[in-house]
GUVO-169482 format. One line per 2 residues: their letters; for each residue x, y, z of N, C-alpha, C. Coordinates in steps of 0.05 Angstrom, whole numbers, plus 5000, padded with zeros to 4 digits. Last residue first. Example, Ala and Ser with C-alpha at 12.3 -4.5 7.8 and 13.67 -1.06 7.14 Angstrom:
// GUVO-169482
sa = 5257/4955/5142/5273/4979/5143/5258/5001/5157; 5264/4886/5156/5246/4910/5156/5264/4934/5156
END
This chain:
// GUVO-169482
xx = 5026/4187/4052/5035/4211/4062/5040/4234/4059; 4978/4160/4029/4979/4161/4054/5001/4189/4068
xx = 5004/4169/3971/4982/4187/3976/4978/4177/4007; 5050/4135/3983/5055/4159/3971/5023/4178/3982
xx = 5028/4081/3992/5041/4106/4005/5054/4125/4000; 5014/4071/3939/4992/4078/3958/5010/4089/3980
xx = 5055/4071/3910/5028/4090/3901/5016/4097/3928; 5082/4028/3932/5099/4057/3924/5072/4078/3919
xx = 5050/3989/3920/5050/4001/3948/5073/4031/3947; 5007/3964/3873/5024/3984/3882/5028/3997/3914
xx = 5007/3893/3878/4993/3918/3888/5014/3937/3888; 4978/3843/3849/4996/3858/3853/4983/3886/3859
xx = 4955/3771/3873/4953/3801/3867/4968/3816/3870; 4986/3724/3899/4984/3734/3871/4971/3760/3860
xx = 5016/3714/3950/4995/3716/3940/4992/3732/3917; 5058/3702/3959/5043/3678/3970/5012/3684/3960
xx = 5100/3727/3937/5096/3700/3925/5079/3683/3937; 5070/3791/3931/5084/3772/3952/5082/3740/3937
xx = 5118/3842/3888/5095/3816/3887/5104/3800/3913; 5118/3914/3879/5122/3894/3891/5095/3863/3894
xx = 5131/3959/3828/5124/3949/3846/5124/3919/3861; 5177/3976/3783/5165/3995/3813/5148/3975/3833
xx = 5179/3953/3740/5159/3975/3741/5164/3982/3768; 5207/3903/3752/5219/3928/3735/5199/3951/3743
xx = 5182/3877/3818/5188/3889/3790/5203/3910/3786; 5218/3857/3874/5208/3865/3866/5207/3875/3823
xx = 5185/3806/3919/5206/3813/3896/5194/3837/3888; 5175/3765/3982/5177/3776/3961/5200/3794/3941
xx = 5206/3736/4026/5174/3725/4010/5163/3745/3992; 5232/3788/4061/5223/3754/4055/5201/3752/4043
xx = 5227/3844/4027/5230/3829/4043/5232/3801/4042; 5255/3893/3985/5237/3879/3992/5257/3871/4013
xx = 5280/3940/3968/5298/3919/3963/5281/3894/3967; 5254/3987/4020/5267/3982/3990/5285/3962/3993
xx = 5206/3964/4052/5229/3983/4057/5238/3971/4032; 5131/3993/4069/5154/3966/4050/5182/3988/4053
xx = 5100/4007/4123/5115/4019/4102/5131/3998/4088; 5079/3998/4174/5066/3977/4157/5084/3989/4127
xx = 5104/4027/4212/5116/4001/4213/5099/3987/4191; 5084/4071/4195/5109/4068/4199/5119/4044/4196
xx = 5033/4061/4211/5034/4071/4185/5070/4069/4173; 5033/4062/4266/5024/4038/4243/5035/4036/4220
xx = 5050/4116/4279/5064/4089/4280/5062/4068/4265; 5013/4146/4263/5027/4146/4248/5050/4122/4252
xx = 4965/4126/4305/4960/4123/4271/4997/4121/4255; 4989/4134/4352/4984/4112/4340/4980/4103/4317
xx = 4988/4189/4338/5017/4192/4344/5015/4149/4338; 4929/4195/4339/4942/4202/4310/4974/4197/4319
xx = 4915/4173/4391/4908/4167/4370/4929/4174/4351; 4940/4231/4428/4945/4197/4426/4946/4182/4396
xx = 4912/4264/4417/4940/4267/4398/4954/4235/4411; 4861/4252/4419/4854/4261/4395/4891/4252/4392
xx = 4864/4242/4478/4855/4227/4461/4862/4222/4430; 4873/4300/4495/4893/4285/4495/4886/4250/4484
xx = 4830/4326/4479/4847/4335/4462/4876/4314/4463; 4797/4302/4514/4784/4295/4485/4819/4305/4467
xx = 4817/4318/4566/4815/4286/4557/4812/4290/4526; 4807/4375/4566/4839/4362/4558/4837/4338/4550
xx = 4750/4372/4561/4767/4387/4536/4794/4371/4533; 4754/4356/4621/4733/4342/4592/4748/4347/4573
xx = 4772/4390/4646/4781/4372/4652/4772/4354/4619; 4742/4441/4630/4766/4436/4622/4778/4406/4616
xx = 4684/4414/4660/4691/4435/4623/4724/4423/4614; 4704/4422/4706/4694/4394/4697/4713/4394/4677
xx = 4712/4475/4710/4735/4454/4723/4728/4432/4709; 4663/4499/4715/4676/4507/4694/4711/4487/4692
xx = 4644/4470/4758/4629/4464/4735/4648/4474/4713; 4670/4495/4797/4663/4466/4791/4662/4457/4774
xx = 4646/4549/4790/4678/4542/4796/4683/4519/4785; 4595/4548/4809/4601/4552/4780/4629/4536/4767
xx = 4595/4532/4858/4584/4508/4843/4586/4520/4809; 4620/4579/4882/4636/4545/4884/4621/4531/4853
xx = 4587/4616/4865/4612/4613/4855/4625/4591/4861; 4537/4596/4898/4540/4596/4869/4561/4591/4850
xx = 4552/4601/4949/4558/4573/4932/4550/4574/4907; 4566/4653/4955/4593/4633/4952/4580/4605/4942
xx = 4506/4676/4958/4532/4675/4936/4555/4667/4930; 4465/4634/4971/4481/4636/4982/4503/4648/4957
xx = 4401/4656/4940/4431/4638/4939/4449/4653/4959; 4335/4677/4932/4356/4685/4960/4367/4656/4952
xx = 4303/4651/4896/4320/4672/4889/4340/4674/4904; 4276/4626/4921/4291/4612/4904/4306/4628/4897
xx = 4246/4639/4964/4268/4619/4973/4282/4608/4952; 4250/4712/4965/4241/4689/4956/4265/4668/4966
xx = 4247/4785/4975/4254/4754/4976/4243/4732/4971; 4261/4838/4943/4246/4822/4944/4261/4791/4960
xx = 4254/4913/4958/4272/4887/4950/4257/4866/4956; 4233/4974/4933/4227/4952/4944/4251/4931/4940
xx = 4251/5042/4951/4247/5018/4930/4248/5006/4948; 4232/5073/5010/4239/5064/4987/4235/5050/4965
xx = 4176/5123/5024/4187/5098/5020/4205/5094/5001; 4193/5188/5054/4175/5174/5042/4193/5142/5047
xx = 4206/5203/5122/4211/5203/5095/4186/5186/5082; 4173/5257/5170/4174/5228/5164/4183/5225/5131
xx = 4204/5295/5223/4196/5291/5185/4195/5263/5185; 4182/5323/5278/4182/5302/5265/4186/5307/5246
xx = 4215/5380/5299/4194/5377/5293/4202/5348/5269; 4261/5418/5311/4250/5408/5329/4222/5397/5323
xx = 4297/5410/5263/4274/5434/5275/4259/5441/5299; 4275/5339/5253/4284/5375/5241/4278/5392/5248
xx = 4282/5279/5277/4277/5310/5280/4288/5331/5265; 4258/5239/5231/4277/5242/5245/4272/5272/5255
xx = 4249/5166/5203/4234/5185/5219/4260/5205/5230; 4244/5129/5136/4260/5138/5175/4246/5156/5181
xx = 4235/5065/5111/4222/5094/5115/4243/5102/5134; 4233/5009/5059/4240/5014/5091/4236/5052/5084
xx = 4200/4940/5046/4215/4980/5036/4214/4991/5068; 4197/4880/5002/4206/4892/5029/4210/4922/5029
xx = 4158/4826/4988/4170/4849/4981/4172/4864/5003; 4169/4758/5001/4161/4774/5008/4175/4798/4996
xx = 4174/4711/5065/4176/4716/5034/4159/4734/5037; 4150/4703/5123/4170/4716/5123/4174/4728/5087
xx = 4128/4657/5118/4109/4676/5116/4126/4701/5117; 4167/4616/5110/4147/4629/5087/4141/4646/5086
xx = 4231/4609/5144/4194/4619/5140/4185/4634/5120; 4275/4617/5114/4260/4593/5115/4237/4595/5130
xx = 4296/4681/5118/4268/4674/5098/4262/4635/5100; 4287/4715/5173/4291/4689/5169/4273/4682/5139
xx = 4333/4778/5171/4295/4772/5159/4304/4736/5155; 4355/4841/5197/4356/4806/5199/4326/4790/5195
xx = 4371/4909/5184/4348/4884/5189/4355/4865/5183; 4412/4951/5201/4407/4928/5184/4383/4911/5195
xx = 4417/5030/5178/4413/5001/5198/4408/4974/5181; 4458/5087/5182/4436/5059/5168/4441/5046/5190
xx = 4470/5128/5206/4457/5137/5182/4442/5112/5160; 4489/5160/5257/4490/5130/5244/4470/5141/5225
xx = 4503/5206/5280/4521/5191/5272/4524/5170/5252; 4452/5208/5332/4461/5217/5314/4484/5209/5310
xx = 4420/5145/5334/4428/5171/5342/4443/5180/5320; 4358/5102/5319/4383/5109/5312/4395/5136/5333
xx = 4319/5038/5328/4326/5067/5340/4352/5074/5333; 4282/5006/5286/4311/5012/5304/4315/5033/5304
xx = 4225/4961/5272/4229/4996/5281/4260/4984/5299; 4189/4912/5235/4210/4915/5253/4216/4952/5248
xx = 4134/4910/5206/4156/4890/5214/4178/4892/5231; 4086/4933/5179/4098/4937/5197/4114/4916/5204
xx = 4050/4933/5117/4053/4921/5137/4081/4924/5155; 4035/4942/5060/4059/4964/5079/4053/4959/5107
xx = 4009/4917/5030/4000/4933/5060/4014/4947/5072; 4049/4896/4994/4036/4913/4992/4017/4928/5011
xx = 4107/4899/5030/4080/4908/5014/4062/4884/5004; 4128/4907/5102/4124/4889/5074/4106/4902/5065
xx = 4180/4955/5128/4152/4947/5120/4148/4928/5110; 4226/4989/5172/4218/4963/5148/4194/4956/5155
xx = 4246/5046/5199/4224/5020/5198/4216/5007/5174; 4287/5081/5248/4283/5064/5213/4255/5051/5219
xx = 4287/5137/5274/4294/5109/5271/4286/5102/5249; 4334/5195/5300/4307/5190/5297/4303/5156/5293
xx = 4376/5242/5321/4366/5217/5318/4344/5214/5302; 4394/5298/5313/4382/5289/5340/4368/5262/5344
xx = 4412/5313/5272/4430/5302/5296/4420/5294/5318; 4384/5260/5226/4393/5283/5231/4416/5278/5265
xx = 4393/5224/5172/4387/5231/5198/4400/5249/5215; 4380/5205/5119/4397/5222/5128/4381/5230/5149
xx = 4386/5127/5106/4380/5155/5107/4397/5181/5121; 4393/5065/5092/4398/5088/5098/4393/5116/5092
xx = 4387/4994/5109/4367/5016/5095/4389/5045/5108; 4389/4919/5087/4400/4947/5106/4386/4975/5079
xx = 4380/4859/5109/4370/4882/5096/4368/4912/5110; 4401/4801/5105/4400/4817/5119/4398/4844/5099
xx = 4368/4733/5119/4375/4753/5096/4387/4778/5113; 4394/4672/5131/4379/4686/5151/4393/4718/5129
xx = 4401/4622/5129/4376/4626/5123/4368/4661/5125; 4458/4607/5153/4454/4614/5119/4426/4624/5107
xx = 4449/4640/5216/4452/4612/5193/4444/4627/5169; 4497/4675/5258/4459/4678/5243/4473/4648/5221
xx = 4554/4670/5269/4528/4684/5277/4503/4671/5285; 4577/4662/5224/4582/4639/5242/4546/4642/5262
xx = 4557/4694/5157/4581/4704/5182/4568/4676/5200; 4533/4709/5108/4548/4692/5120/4565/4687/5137
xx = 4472/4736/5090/4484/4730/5114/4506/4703/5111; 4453/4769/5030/4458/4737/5050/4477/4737/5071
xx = 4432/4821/5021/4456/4808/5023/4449/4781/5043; 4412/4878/5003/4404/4867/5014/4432/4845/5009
xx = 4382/4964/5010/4394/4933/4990/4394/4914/5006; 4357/5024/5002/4347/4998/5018/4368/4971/4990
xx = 4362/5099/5022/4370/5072/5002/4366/5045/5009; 4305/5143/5044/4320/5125/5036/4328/5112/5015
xx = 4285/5206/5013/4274/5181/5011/4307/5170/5018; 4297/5268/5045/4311/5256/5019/4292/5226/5027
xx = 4242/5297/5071/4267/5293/5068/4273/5277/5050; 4199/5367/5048/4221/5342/5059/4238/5324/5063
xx = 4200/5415/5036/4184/5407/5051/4190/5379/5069; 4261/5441/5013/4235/5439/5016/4223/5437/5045
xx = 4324/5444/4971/4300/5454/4994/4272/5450/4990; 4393/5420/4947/4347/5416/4950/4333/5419/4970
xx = 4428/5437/4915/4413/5436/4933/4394/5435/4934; 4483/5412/4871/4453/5419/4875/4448/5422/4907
xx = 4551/5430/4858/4534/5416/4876/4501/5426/4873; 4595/5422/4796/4571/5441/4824/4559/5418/4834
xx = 4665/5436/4811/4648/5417/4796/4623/5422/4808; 4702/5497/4808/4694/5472/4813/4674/5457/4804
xx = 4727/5532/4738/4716/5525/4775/4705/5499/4785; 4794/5545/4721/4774/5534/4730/4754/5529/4756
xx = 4832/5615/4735/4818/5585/4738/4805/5574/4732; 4849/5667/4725/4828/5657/4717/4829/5638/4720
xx = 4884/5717/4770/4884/5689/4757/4855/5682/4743; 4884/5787/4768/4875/5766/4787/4877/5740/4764
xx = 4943/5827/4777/4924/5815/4763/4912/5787/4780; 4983/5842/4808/4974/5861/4807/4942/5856/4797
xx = 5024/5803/4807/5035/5833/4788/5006/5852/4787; 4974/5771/4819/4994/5769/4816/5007/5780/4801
xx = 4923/5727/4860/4935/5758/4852/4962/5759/4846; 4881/5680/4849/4910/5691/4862/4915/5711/4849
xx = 4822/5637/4862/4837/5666/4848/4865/5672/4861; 4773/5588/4852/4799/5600/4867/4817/5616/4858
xx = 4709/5581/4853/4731/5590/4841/4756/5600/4864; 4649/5538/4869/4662/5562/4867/4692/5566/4858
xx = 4578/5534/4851/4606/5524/4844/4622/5545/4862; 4509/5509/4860/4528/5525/4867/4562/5511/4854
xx = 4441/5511/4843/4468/5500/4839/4494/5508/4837; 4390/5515/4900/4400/5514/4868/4427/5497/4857
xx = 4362/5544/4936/4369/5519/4935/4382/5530/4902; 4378/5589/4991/4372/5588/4971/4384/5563/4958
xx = 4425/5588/5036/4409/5599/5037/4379/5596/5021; 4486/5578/5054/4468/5576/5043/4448/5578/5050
xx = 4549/5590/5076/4525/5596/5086/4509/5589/5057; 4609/5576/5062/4595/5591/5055/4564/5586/5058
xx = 4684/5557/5091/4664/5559/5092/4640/5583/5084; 4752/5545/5057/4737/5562/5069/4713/5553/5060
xx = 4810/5518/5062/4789/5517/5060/4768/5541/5063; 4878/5509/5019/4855/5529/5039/4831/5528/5037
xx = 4934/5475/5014/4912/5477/5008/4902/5499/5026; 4992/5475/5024/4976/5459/5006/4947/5467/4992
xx = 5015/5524/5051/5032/5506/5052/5013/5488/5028; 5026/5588/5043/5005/5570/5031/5015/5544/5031
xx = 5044/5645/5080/5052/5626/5065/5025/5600/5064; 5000/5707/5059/5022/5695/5072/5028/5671/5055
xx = 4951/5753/5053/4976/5739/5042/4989/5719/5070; 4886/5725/5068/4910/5739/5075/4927/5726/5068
xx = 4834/5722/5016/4845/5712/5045/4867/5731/5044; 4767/5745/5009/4799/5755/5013/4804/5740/5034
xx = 4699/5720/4988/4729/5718/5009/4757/5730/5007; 4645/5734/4960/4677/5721/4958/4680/5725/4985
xx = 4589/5720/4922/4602/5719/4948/4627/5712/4946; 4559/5700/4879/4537/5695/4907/4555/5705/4935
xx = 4548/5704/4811/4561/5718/4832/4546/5714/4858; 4516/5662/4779/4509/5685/4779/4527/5692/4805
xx = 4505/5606/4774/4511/5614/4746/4527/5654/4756; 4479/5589/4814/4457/5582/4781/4472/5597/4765
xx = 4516/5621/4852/4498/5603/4852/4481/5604/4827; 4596/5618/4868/4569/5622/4852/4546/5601/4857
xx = 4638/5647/4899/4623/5627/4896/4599/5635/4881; 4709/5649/4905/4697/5663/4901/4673/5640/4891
xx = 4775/5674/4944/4752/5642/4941/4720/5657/4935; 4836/5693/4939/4808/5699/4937/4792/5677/4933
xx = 4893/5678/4943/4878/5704/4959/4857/5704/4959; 4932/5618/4931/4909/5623/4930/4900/5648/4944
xx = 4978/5574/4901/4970/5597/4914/4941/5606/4904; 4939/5513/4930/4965/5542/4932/4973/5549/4908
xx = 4867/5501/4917/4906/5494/4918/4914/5516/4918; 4816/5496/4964/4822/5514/4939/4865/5501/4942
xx = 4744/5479/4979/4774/5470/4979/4799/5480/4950; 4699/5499/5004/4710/5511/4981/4739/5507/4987
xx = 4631/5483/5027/4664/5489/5034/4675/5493/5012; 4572/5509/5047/4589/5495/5019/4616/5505/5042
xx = 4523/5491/5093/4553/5498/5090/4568/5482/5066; 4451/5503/5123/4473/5488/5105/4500/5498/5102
xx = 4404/5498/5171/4428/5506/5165/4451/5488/5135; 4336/5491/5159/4362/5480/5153/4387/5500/5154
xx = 4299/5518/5123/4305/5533/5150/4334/5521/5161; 4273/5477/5095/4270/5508/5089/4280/5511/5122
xx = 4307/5419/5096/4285/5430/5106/4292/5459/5110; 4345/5383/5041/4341/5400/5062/4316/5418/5074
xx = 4373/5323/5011/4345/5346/5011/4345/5363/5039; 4418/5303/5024/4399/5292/4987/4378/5314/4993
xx = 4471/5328/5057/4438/5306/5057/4435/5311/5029; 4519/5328/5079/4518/5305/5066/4489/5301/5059
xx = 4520/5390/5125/4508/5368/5125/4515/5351/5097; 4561/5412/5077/4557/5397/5101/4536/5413/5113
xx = 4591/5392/5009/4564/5414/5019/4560/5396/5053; 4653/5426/4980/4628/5394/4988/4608/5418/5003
xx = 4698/5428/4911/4661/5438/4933/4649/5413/4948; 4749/5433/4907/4740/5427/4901/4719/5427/4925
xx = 4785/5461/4839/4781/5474/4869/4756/5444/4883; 4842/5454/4807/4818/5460/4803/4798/5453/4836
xx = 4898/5480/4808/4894/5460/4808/4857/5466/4810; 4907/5546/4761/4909/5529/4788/4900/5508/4782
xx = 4943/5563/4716/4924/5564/4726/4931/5548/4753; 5008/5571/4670/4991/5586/4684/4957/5584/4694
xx = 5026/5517/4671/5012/5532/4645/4997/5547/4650; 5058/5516/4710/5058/5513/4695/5055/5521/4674
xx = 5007/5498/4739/5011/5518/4757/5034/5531/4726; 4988/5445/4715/4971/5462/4719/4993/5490/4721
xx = 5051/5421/4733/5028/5418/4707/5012/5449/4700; 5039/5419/4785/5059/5435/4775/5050/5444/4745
xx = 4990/5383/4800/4988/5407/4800/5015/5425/4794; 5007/5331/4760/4991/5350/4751/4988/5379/4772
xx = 5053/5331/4804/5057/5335/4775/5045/5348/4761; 5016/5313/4858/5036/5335/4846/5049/5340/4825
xx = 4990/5273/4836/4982/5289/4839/4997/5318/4845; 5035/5230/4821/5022/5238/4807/5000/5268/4811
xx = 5054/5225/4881/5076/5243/4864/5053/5243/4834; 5009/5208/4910/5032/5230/4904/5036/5244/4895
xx = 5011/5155/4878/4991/5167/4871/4995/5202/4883; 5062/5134/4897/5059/5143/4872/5027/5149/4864
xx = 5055/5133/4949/5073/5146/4939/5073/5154/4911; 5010/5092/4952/5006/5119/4961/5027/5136/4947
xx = 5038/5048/4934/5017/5058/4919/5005/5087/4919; 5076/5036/4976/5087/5047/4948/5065/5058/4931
xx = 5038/5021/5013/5060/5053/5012/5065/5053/4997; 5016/4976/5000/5000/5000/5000/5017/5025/5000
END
């Protein structure tokens, strides 16, 4: 892993010499904290504006349109400079990193934008799912994890079945955790089944309930253990070969037997016992009176 780091590095310092170079900066780069998918009208939000050396001015836009700078203070710039920007208004923000120099300000690229989404509510969970194989829980036993954006003051999950959107299990979260896992025995039947999970959390001091997710499904034919699929593929593609080499090492048996025969059934010049040969080329056995070209016929055998 250290050598990997080292040269991922020294690649990223190249391109920012690169950059610096061909006169611009390394290109800047925007996160938005809180991490949520949707924000409640009143919500505190915070773009950050990660900017490379050298850098005096961090400058931000929203839909396109001037929203706000920063003068930083000269001095020294060892890598990077962050700075934080209040939001307010949903839309799509970028921002730019500037340096002053002979007097002139830099033109850069700007960062890559982020959306914001204000409203009424919150982002819908993500819901997937996975066979349990840990010593634990038995091979029966599915586990189905859901996550949302929860806030700081907690709130909890709850998996449903549909189509009643029938009630199944509620976990209490704090703040920090942002999924949970459900443990679903599918060798009970009554257990099969489409599955969507919801959270609950405070905003504001006031409940939001999300909507629902997509659904996942179980079944006892569908739910495989995914290692034994790959064993029993593994297997199977092992046979395959094993089969292939027999047929191929069959095939160069054979013909290494063919050509032996063929070797030892060859007339060698001058004849043998119990025969002669003609003026013409070919050979008579004195025991049996048909003549046969054998100069002919092995000729076209080989």
């Amino acid at each position: 892993m250290f050598p990997v780091s080292v040269l991922l590095w020294i690649l990223e310092v190249g391109e920012l010499v690169r950059d610096v170079e061909a006169g611009g900066l390394q290109k800047p780069v925007l996160t938005v904290d809180p991490p949520f998918g949707k924000f409640i009208t009143g919500e505190k939000i915070t773009l950050r504006c990660r900017c490379y050396c050298p850098v005096t001015r961090i400058e931000y836009y929203h839909n396109g349109a001037e929203a706000g700078y920063k003068d930083l203070k000269k001095g020294k710039c060892k890598a990077s400079r962050d700075h934080s920007f209040a939001v307010v208004k949903g839309g799509n923000y970028t921002c730019r990193c500037q340096a002053e120099e002979n007097g002139a300000w830099t033109n850069p690229d700007v960062s890559d934008p982020i959306q914001i989404q204000i409203g009424d509510e919150v982002s819908p969970p993500t819901i997937s799912k996975r066979r349990h194989s840990g010593a634990k829980l038995n091979s029966d036993t599915v586990l189905i994890s859901c996550k949302g954006d929860i806030r700081s003051k907690g709130g909890n999950f709850q998996l449903c079945r549909i189509p009643r959107e029938q009630h199944v299990q509620t976990l209490e979260v704090r703040d920090g955790q942002k999924n949970v896992t459900f443990a679903i025995n599918v060798a009970d039947p009554d257990s099969l089944g489409n599955y969507m999970c919801r959270y609950q959390t405070v905003v504001l001091e006031v409940w939001k309930m999300s909507s629902f997710s997509k659904f996942v499904t179980l079944t006892d034919k569908v739910e495989q253990n995914d290692t034994s699929l790959y064993i029993g593929l593994g297997c199977a593609a092992f046979i395959i070969v094993l089969v292939i080499a027999a047929v191929i090492a069959g095939v160069i048996i054979k013909c290494r037997r063919t050509g032996r025969q063929l070797n030892e059934s060859a007339p060698a010049k001058g004849g043998g016992s119990g025969r002669y040969q003609e003026d013409d080329g070919t050979y008579e056995d004195v025991n049996e009176h048909p003549q046969i070209n054998v100069t002919t016929i092995y000729s076209e055998i080989v």
